[in-house]
N, C-alpha and C positions, 0 to 999 in steps of 0.2 A: 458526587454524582458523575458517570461518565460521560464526556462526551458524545453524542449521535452522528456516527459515521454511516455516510450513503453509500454502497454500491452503486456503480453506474455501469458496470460489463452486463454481459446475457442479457440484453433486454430489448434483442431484434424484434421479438411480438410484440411489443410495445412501439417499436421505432418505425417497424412496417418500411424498412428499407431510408428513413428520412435521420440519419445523424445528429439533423438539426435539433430534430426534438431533444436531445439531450441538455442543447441548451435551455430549452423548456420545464424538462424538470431536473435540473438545478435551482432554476427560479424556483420552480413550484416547493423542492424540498427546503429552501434555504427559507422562505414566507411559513410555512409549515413547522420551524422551527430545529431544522437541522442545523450539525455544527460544521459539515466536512464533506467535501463529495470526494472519491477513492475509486479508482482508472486502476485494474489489472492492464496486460498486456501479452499478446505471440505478436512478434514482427513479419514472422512466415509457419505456415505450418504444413509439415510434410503432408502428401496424397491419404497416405497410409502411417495411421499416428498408432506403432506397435513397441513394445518393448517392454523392462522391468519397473518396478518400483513406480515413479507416477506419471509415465507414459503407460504404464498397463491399465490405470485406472482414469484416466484423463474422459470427462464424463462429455467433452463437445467434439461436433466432424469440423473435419481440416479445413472447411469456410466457414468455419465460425468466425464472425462478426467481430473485430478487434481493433475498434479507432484507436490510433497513436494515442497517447495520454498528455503526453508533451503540449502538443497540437491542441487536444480537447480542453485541456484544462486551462490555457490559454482562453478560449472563446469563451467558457465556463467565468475564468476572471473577468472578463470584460462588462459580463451579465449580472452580475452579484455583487454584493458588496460586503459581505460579513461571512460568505461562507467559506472556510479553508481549504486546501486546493492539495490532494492527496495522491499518491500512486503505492499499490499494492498487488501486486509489484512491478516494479520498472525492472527488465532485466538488464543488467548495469553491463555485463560482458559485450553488449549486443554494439553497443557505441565506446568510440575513442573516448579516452578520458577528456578529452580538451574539448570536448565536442558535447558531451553529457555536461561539461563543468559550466559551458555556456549555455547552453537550452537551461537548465536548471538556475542559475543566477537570471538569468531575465526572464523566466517566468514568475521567480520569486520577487525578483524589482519590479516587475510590471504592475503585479498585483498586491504591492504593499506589503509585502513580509507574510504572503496568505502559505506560503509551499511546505507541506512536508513532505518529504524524499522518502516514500518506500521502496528499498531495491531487492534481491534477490539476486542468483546466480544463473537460473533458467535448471532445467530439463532438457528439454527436448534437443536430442542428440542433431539431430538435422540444423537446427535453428543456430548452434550454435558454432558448428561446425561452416554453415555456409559465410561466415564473416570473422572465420580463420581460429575462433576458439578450439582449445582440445580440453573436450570435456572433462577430463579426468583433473585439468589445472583452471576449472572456471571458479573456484572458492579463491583462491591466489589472485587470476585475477580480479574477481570483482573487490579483492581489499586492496591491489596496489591501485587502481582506480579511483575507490573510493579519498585516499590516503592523498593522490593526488590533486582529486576535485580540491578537497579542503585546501592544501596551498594554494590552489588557482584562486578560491572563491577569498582570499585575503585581498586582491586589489595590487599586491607588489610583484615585483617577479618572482617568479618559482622556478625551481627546477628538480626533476624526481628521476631520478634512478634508478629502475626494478626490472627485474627478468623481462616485465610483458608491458610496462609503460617507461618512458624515458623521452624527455626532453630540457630544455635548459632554456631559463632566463627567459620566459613568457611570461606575457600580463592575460589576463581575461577580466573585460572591462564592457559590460557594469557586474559589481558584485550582489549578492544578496544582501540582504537587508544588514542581516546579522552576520556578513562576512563568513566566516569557516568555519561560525556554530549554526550553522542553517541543520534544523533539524534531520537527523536521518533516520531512518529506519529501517531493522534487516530482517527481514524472514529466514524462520529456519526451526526446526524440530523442540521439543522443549527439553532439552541435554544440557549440561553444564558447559560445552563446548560453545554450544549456540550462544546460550549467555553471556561465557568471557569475551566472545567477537563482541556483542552489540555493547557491554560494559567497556573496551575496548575504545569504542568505533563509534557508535550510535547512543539513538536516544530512547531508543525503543523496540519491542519484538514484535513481528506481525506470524502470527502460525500459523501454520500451513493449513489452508481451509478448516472445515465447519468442525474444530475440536472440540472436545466434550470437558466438561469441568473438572474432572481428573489428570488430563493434561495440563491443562491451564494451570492448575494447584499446581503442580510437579515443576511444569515451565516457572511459574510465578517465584517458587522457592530457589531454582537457580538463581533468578535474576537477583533475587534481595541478598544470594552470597556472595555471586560476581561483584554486586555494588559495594559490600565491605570489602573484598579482597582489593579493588582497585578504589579505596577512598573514598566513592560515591556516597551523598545523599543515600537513607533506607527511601527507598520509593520514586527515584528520580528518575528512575527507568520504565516506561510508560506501556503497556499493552493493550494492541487493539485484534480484538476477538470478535468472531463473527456471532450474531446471535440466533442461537441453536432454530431448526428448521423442523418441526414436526408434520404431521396430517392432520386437517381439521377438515368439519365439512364448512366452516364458516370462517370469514378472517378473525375475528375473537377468539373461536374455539383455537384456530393455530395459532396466535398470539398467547393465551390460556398459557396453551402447552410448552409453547416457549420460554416465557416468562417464569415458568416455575424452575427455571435453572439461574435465571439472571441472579439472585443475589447470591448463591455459590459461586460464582463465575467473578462477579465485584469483589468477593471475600479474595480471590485469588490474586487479584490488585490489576483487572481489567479496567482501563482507563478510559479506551473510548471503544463503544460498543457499535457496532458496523452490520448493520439492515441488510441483507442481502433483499432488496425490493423487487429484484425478476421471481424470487420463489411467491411473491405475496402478490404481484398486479398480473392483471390483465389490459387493463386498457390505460392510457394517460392519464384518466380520470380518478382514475384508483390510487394515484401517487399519493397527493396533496392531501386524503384521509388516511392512508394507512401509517405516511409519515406524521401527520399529527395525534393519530392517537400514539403511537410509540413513545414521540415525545411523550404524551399523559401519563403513560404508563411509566417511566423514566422517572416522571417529576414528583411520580407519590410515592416512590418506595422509599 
């Protein structure tokens, strides 16, 4: 049975301008029977959000609503006590490696070994470019980054040497729980390329928004070949998928509709299934049942 992953991004109608509530409903989803609350992130977004590929399709305006996740998920641990503490994605280009390696180990130690690290490369040209990225080399660096965290999060010295990160004989001190297998997670298309990085690198794929059970099958079969080719465990490589968003005129009826793809989507070795809860509430109120009937729905198939 998959895990139940919460969305907490788009959900300004519900927050009415107050962030606070966020820590609200995390309490209210994790009581409700959630396993995971899951922080996208833009650090800035251009006036004018134009371009190809997924700046032409980027569905929120340049003030859309984007608490730090670092930050959030923090306050998040402080309130909770069993729910795991996510990002999907954190774009990893946007911060120094030394700097990402410690926000990440003490949010992880803080909150007892609750962290898993979804990252990404970013998009948006503007965003990445204002903190000296060039777009064209942000897959480079967000793996010598990533490749770095890992020695820092050992606890000994490290030192790493790569085109876009490089230092010597640092400690980053306190580490995470589990040191340098702190789980990570990479977004990215369902290709065999995507897969050899995360079989690679990580422990897990996050896909690129609300994909259809065709992808997923395609993505999912990569991943079980990456994992032979490099050793792995068949199925140690984890996928967390959004769960499909229909039209209903009732929340049952969208859930109905949604649910008729979940066990194709499970067949495809989707491991933790991720709520997008702004497509489903209106008000605060609406959390704490719509998360618990999912759960229902979860626990009887």
């Amino acid at each position: 049975m998959p895990l139940l992953s919460i969305f907490m991004s788009h959900l300004d109608h519900v927050l009415e301008g107050r962030n606070a509530r966020l820590i609200e409903i995390a309490r209210i989803a994790e009581a409700a029977g959630a396993d995971q609350a899951v922080f996208s992130e833009h650090v800035a977004l251009a006036k004018v959000i134009a371009g190809e590929g997924e700046a032409a399709i980027f569905p929120f305006p340049s003030d859309e609503n984007y608490p730090e996740p670092m930050v959030s998920l923090a306050a998040i641990a402080g309130a909770t006590t069993r729910l795991r503490l996510a990002t999907g994605i954190l774009i990893a280009p946007l911060r120094p490696a030394i700097l990402l390696a410690k926000q990440v180990a003490t949010l992880d130690n803080i909150s007892d070994g609750r962290l898993d690290l979804g990252i990404g490369a970013g998009w948006h040209v503007p965003e990445l470019s204002a903190v000296g990225i060039d777009p064209e080399r942000k897959l480079a660096v967000m793996e010598e980054i990533l490749v770095a965290c890992r020695q820092l999060w050992t606890g000994e010295p490290a030192s790493f040497h790569g085109a876009h990160v490089n230092f010597d004989n640092l400690m980053c001190v306190p580490t995470p729980l589990s040191g340098a297998a702190l789980p990570v997670w990479l977004a990215g298309p369902p290709t065999a390329k995507s897969a050899d990085r995360i079989a690679r690198m990580g422990n897990g794929w996050l896909p690129f928004g609300n994909v259809g059970p065709d992808d997923l099958k395609r993505g999912g079969d990569h991943l079980r070949e990456a994992e032979r080719r490099h050793g792995l465990p068949t199925g140690s490589l984890g996928i967390r998928a959004e769960l499909q968003t229909h039209e209903g005129a009732t929340l049952g009826a969208k859930l109905d509709s949604a649910f008729t793809f979940v066990p194709s989507i499970l067949a495809a070795g989707v491991t933790h299934l991720q709520l997008p809860i702004w497509r489903y509430v209106k008000r605060l109120d609406d959390v704490g049942p719509l998360v618990e009937t999912v759960r229902q729905r979860l626990d009887a198939l």
